[in-house]
Structures are given as structure tokens and as C-alpha cells.
NUTOR-848157 format. One record per residue (C-alpha): residue in three letters; x, y, z; chain. Coordinates in steps of 0.02 Angstrom, whole numbers, plus 50000, padded with zeros to 5 digits. Layout:
{pt 'ala' {X Y Z} 'A'}
...
This chain:
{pt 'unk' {55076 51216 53421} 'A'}
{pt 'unk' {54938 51343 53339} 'A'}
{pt 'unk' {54840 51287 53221} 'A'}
{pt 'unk' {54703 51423 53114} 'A'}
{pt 'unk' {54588 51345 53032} 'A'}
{pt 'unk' {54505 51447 52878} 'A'}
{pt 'unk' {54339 51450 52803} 'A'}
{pt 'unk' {54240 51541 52690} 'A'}
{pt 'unk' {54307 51655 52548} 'A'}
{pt 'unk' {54222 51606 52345} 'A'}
{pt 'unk' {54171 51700 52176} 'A'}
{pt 'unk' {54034 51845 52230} 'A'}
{pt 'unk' {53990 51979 52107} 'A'}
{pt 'unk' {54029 52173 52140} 'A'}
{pt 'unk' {53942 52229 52271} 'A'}
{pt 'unk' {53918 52078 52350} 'A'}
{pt 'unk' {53977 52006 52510} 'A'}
{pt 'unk' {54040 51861 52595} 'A'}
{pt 'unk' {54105 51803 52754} 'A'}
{pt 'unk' {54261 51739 52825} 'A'}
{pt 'unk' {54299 51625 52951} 'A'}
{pt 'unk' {54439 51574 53077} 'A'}
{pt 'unk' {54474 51464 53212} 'A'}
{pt 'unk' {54643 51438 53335} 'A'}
{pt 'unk' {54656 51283 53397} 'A'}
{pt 'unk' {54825 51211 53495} 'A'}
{pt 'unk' {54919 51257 53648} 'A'}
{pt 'unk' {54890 51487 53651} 'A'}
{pt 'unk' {54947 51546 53830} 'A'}
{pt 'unk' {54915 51705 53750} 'A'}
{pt 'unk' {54825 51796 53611} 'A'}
{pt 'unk' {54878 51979 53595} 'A'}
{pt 'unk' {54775 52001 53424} 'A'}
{pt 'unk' {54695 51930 53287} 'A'}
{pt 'unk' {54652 51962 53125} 'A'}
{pt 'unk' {54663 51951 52932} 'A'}
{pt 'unk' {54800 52017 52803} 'A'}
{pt 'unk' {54780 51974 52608} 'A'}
{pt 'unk' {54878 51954 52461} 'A'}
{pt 'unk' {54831 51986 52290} 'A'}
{pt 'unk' {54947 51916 52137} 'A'}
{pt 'unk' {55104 52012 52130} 'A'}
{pt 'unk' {55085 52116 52301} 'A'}
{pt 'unk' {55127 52120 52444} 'A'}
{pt 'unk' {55027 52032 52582} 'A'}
{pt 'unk' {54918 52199 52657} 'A'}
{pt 'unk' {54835 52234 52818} 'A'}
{pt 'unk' {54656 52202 52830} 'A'}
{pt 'unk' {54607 52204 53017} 'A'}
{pt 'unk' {54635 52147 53184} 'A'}
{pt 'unk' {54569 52156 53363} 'A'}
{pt 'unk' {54674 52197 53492} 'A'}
{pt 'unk' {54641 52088 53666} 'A'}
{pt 'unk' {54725 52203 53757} 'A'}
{pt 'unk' {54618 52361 53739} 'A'}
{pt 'unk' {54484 52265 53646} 'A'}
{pt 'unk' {54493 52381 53500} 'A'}
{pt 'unk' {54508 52322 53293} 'A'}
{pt 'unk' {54614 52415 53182} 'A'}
{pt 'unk' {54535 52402 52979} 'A'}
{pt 'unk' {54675 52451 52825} 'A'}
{pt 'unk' {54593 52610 52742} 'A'}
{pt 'unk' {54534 52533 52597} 'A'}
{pt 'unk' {54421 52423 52676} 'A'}
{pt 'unk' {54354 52525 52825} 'A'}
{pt 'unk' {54149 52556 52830} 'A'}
{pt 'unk' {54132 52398 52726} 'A'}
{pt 'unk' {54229 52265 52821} 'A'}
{pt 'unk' {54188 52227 52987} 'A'}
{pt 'unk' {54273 52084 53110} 'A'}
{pt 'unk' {54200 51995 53257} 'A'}
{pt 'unk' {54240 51857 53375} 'A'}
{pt 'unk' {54168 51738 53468} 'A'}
{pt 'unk' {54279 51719 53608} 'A'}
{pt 'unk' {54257 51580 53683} 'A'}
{pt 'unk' {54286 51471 53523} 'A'}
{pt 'unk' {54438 51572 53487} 'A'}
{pt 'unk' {54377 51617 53313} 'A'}
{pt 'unk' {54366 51784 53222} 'A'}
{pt 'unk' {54246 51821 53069} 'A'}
{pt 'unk' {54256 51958 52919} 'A'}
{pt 'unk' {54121 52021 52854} 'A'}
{pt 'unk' {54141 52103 52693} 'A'}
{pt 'unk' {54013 52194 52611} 'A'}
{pt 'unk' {54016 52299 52454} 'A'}
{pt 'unk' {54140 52192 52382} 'A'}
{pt 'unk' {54250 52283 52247} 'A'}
{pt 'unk' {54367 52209 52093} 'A'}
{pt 'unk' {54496 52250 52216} 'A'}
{pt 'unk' {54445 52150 52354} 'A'}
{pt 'unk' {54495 52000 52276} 'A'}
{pt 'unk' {54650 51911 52350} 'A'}
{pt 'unk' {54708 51776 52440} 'A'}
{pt 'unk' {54643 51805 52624} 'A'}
{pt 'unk' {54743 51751 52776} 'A'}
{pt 'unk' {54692 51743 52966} 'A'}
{pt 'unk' {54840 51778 53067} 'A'}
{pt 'unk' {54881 51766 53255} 'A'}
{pt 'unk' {54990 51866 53371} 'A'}
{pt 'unk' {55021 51794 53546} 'A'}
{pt 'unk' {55130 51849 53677} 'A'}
{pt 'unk' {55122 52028 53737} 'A'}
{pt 'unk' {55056 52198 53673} 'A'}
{pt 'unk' {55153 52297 53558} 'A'}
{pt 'unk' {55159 52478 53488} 'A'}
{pt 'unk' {54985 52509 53370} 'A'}
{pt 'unk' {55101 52499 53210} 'A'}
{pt 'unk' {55152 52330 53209} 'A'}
{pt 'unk' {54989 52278 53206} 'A'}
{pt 'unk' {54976 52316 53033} 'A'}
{pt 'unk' {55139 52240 53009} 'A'}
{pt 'unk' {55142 52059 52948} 'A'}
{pt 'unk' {55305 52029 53041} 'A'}
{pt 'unk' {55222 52067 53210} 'A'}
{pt 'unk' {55093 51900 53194} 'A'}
{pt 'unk' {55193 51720 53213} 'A'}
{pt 'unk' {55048 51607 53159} 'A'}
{pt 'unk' {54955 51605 52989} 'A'}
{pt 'unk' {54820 51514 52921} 'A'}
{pt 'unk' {54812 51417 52764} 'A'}
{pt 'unk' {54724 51557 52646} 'A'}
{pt 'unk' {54573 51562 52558} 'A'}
{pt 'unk' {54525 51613 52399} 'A'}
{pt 'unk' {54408 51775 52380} 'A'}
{pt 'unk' {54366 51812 52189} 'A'}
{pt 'unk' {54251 51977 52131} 'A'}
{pt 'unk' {54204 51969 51983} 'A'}
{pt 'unk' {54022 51989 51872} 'A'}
């Protein structure tokens, strides 16, 4: 069993930023990626970023790219967000999520299907 453990997220004005945490815990013969997705009221949940284990490369979603940045610390098998120049739009309900198992084509990475273990979600607000 996989267990991600969130931290992080709050109310930060435009322009601001914050940072996001995640830890796996549990039995993970194998990590192919991890990253974050989000989910603002009444959409969809949307790619955010991931790295990739296999090639050690992150993917970002174009609308956060230059202002988002991930990073790990692998050997407590947690990822981090950083998100500067927070916008309105930023806000959402953030989720890390885990894909383990082997590689896949670059396009299901920004899938949500492609990832089997979620964390619980945490609350980022943007507002002045």
C-alpha cells in the first residue's frame, strides 16, 4: 500500500507564492513519475507537472510553466512545487499523484488515468 502524504497549499495574494509538499510512504517497488494535477470547482482535474524517473526529466502544463517549478528529494521519496507569481487562476484543489510500474509514452503523463495513487488534496486560494 502507497500512501502520499500532502502539505502545504493556503490563502496568498496575487503574485505571491507558496510551496507544496509530498511524501510516498508504503511498499513502491517502483516509481515511474511523480507529480501534481489540480482541480478547480467545476473542472476537470488538469496537469500540473511531473518528473519522469526514467529519463529524469519534468513535464509542467502550459499555463504554469516559468512560474512553477518541482523538485525532489530522493531519498525521502518526496516531491515539492514551487509556485511563484501566483494568479486568480492558480487557485484549486492541488493533488500529488504517483505512477509506479514502468515507463509509458510522454502523453499519459499528463493524463490523470496514467497515475494509480493520489494524495489527499490541499487547498491553494489566490486572492487579495
Amino acid at each position: 500500500q502507497v500512501h502520499l502524504i500532502q502539505s502545504g497549499g493556503g490563502l496568498v495574494q496575487p503574485g505571491g507564492a507558496l510551496r507544496l509538499s509530498c511524501a510516498a510512504s508504503g511498499q513502491i517497488d517502483s516509481i515511474d513519475a511523480m507529480g501534481w494535477f489540480r482541480q478547480a470547482p467545476g473542472k476537470e482535474r488538469e496537469f500540473v507537472a511531473v518528473f519522469k524517473f526514467s529519463d529524469r526529466n519534468t513535464l509542467y502544463g502550459r499555463s504554469v510553466k516559468g512560474r512553477f517549478t518541482l523538485s525532489r528529494d530522493n531519498a525521502k521519496n518526496t516531491v515539492y512545487l514551487q509556485m511563484n507569481a501566483l494568479k486568480p487562476e492558480d487557485a484549486a484543489v492541488y493533488y500529488c499523484a504517483l505512477r509506479a510500474g514502468r515507463r509509458t509514452i510522454v502523453t499519459e503523463y499528463y493524463n490523470v488515468r496514467a497515475y494509480g495513487y493520489w494524495g489527499q488534496g490541499t487547498q491553494v486560494t489566490v486572492s487579495s
